[in-house]
N, C-alpha and C positions, 0 to 999 in steps of 0.2 A: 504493500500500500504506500511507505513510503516511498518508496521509485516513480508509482506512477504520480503522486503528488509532488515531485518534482519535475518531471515530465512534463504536467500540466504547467507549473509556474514558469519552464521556459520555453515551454508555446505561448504562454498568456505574452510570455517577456519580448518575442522576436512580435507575435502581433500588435504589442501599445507602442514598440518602436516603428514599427512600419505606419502605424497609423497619424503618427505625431507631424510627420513630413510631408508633405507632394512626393519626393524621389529619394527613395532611401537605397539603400545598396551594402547587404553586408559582406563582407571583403577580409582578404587578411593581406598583413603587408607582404609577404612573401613571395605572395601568388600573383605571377606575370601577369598570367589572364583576367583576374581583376584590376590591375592595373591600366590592359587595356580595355576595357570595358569601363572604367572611371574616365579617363580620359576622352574616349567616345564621346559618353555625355557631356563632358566640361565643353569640347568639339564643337556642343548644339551651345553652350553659351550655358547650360543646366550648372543648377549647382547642390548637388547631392549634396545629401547628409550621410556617412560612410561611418558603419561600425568595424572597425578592426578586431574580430574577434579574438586572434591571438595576441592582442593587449588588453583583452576584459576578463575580469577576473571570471565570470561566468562563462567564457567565451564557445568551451568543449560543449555547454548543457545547451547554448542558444544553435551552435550547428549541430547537433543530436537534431535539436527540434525543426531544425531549417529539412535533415534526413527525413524526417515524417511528413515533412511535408511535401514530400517526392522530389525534392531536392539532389541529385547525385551527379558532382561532385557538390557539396555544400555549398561552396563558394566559387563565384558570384553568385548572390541572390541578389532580383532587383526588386522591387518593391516601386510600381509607378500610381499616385494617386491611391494610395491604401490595396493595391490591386498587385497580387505575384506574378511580375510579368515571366522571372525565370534567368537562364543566366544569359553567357555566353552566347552557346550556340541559340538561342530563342532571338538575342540581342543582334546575334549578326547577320538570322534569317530575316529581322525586320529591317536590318540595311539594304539588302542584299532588293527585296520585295521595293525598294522604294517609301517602305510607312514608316519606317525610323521618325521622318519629318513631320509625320501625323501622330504618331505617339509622343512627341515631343510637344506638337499643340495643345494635346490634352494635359500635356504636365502643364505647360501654360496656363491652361484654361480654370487649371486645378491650383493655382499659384494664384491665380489674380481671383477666384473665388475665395480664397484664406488671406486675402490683399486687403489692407489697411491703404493703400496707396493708390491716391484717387486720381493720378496721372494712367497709373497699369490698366486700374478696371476701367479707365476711359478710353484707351486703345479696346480692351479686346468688346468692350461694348460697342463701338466703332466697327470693328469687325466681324460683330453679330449679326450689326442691321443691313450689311452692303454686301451681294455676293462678288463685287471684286472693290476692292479698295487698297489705294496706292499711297505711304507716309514720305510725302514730298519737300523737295524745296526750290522755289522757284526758280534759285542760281545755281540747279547742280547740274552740269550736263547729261549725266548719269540719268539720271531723274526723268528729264529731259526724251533722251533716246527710250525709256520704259514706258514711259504714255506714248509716245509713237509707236512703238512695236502693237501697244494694246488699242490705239486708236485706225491702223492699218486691219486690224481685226473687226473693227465696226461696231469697237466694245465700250461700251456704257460704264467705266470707271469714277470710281468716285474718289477725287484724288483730293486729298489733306494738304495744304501748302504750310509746312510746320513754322515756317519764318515769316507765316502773315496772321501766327494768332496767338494774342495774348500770352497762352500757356503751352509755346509752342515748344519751347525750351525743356518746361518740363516732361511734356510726352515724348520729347528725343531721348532725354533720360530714361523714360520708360520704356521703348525700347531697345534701349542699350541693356537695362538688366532683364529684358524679354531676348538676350541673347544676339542682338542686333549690332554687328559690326562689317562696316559703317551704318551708321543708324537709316541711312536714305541711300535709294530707293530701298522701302519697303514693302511687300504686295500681300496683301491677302486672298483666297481664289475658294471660293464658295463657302468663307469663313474659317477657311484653315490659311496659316503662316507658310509661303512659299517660299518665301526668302529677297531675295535684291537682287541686282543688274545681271551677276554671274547666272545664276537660279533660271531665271528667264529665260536666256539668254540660249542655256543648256535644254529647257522644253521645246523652245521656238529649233534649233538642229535637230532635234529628236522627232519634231513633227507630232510634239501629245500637247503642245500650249490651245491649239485650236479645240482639240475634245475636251480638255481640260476647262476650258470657258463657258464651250456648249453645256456640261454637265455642270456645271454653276447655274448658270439660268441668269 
C-alpha cells in the first residue's frame, strides 16, 4: 500500500507540474535529445519551463511516473497546454508534418489566455477576428513586398500599421515575446501564426500560399 501511495503522489506531482505552465518539458541535463528538443522550442521563440529531473530530489519517482504514463524513454516528456504531447520522436513527427507551427499557436493561444498583458491578448484577439491579418509598418520594405505578394492574390488583408497607432510600440513588444523576430512582417492565415517575409515567401515557391488563403475564407 505504501508503494502505491507513492506512486500516486508522483503522478499527482509530474500532473500539478505540467498543469502550472503552457509548455513544460521534463528533461535531464545529460540527455542530448532533450537538449535538442529544448532548443527546438526556444527555435519557435517558446519558452519552457524544464524540470531536470536528475537535479530533483524526487526526480527517479517523477520518471517512474512519466513510465506509467507510456512514456519510454522517460525523457523528453512534453507537456503542451496541460496536454502530453510526448517526446522526441512525437516532436519531430510534428516538424517533419509541417504542424510544429500550429502546435506552437496553440501554446500561444494558451499563453495569452493565462496573459495579464493586454498588448499579447490584443494581438491574438486581432487574430481571432480576421482570417488573414498582417502586423505592419508603413516604412518597412519587407512589409511592403508581403501585402503585394497577398494583394496579387486578390486577398482581402487586414493589415495593422504598428507605427500609426498609439500603442503600436507596445504590441511590437508583444510580438516579440509571441516569438517574433523581427517583429514585422507578421501574418496570420485563418487565425493561426505563419510567420514573416521568409514564411511567405517559402509557401508562395511551394505553390500551398494560394490553398492556404482559399481554406481561410
Amino acid at each position: 500500500m505504501a508503494n502505491s501511495s507513492g506512486n500516486d503522489a508522483a503522478m499527482n506531482r509530474v500532473m500539478q507540474l505540467a498543469s502550472q505552465n503552457p509548455l513544460v518539458i521534463f528533461s535531464r541535463s545529460s540527455c542530448c535529445i532533450c537538449h535538442s528538443v529544448k532548443s527546438l522550442f526556444c527555435g519557435f521563440g517558446a519558452s519552457p519551463v524544464v524540470y531536470e529531473l536528475d537535479q530533483m530530489p524526487n526526480g527517479r519517482e517523477l520518471e517512474k511516473a512519466l513510465l506509467r504514463l507510456g512514456r519510454n524513454p522517460s525523457v523528453p516528456a512534453v507537456f503542451i497546454g496541460q496536454r502530453l504531447v510526448g517526446g522526441a520522436n512525437e516532436i519531430n513527427s510534428h516538424l517533419l508534418r509541417g504542424s510544429l507551427e500550429t502546435v506552437n499557436y496553440l501554446l500561444l493561444k494558451q499563453m495569452a489566455a493565462n496573459s495579464t498583458d493586454a498588448a499579447v491578448n490584443k494581438v491574438m484577439k486581432l487574430a481571432s477576428e480576421s482570417p488573414l491579418l498582417i502586423f505592419s509598418k508603413s516604412s518597412c520594405c519587407m512589409c511592403y513586398s508581403v501585402k503585394a505578394i497577398f494583394n496579387n492574390f486578390g486577398a482581402n488583408a487586414r493589415v495593422v500599421e504598428l507605427d500609426q497607432l498609439p500603442n503600436g510600440r507596445e504590441m511590437e513588444r508583444a510580438l516579440t515575446r509571441l516569438g517574433r523576430s523581427p517583429t514585422v512582417p507578421t501574418v496570420f492565415i485563418g487565425h493561426e501564426l505563419v510567420g514573416g517575409a521568409n514564411e511567405i515567401t517559402s509557401l508562395l515557391v511551394r505553390g500551398t500560399l494560394g490553398p492556404m488563403l482559399r481554406d481561410a475564407g
